[in-house]
C-alpha distance (Angstrom), angle and dihedral (degrees) to the residues before:
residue distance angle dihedral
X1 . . .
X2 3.57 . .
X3 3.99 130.5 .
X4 3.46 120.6 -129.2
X5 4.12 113.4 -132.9
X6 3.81 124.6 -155.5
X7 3.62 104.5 -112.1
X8 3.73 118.4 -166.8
X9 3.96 136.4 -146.3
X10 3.92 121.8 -148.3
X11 3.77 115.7 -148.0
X12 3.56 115.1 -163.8
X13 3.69 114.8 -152.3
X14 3.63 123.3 -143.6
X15 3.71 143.4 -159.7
X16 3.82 120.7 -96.2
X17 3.56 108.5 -110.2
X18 4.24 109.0 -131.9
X19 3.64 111.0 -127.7
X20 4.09 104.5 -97.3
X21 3.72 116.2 -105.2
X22 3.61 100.7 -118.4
X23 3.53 96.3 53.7
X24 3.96 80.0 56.6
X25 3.56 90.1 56.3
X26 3.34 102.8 50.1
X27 3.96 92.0 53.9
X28 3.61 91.9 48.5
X29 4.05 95.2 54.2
X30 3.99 82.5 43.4
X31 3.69 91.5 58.3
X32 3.54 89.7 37.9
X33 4.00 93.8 50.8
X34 3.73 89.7 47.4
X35 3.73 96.2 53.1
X36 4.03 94.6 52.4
X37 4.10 86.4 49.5
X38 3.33 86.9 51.2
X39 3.91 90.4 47.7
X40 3.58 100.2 44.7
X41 4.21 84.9 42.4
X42 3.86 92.1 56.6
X43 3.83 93.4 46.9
X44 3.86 91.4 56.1
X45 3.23 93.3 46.0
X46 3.96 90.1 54.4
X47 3.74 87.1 48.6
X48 3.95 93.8 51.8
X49 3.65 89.3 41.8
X50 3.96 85.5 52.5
X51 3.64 103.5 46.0
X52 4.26 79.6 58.4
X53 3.01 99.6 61.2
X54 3.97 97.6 60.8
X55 4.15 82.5 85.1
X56 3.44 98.0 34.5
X57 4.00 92.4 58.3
X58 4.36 80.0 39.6
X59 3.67 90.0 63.5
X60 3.63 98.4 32.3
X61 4.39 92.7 53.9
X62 4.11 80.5 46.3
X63 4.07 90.8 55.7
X64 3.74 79.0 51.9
X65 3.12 102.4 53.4
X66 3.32 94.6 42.3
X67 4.22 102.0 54.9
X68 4.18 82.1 44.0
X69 3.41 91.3 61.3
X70 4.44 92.9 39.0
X71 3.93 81.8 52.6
X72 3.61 92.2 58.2
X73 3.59 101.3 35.0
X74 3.29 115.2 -106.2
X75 3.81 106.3 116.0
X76 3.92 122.9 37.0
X77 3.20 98.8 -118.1
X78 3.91 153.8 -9.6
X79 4.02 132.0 -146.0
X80 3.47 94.7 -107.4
X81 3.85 107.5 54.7
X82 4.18 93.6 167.8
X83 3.68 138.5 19.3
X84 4.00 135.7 41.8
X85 3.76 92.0 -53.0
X86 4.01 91.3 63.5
X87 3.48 90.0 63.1
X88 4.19 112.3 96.1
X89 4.08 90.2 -145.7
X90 3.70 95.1 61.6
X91 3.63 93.5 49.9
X92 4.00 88.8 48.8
X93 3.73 83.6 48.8
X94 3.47 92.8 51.9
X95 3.89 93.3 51.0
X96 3.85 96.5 45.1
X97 4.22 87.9 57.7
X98 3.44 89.3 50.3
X99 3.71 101.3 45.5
X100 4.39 81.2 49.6
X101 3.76 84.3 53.0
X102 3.69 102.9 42.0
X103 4.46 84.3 46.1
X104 4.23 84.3 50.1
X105 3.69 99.6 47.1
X106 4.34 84.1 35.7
X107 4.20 92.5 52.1
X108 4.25 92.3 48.4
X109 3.53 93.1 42.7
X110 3.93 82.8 61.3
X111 3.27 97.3 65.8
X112 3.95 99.4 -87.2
X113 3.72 108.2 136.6
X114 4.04 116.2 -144.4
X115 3.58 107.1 -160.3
């Protein structure tokens, strides 16, 4: 029969190597590259989303116009007949906020930065 002998295993241990600085650098400009793109992305955006909302506030003025002049009597009717949409001082609420939002999204697509 044979004996069975203890073996052993030596581990050596070594140092943790620290991460080398240029390889640091290079993610911090990459994360500091991506930001701006997605900075200067976002304020074209704004300005695309601005320039289409000249119509929409068109169209939206029109509507008011229009249930204004259904109130007093002037055309037959108007689209909305019942509810908070028939009334003409929703839809001129409805235009102002997006005339403020079309001016907002119009000023920081100048070149104004809101921080």
């Amino acid at each position: 029969m044979s004996e069975t002998q203890p073996t052993a295993i030596a581990v050596t241990a070594e140092q943790v190597r620290p991460i080398p600085v240029g390889l640091l650098r290079v993610l911090a400009n990459a994360t500091r590259e991506s930001a701006t793109w997605a900075g200067s992305t976002a304020q074209r955006l704004g300005e695309i989303v601005s320039a289409l909302m000249g119509p929409a506030v068109v169209c939206v003025y029109a509507f008011t116009a229009w249930s204004l002049a259904a109130n007093a009597g002037w055309t037959n009717t108007f689209i909305f007949s019942s509810g908070p949409l028939s009334n003409w001082f929703v839809w001129l609420f409805i235009a102002a906020l997006i005339t403020l939002a079309s001016g907002i999204l119009g000023r920081r697509g100048d070149g104004e930065r809101i921080s």
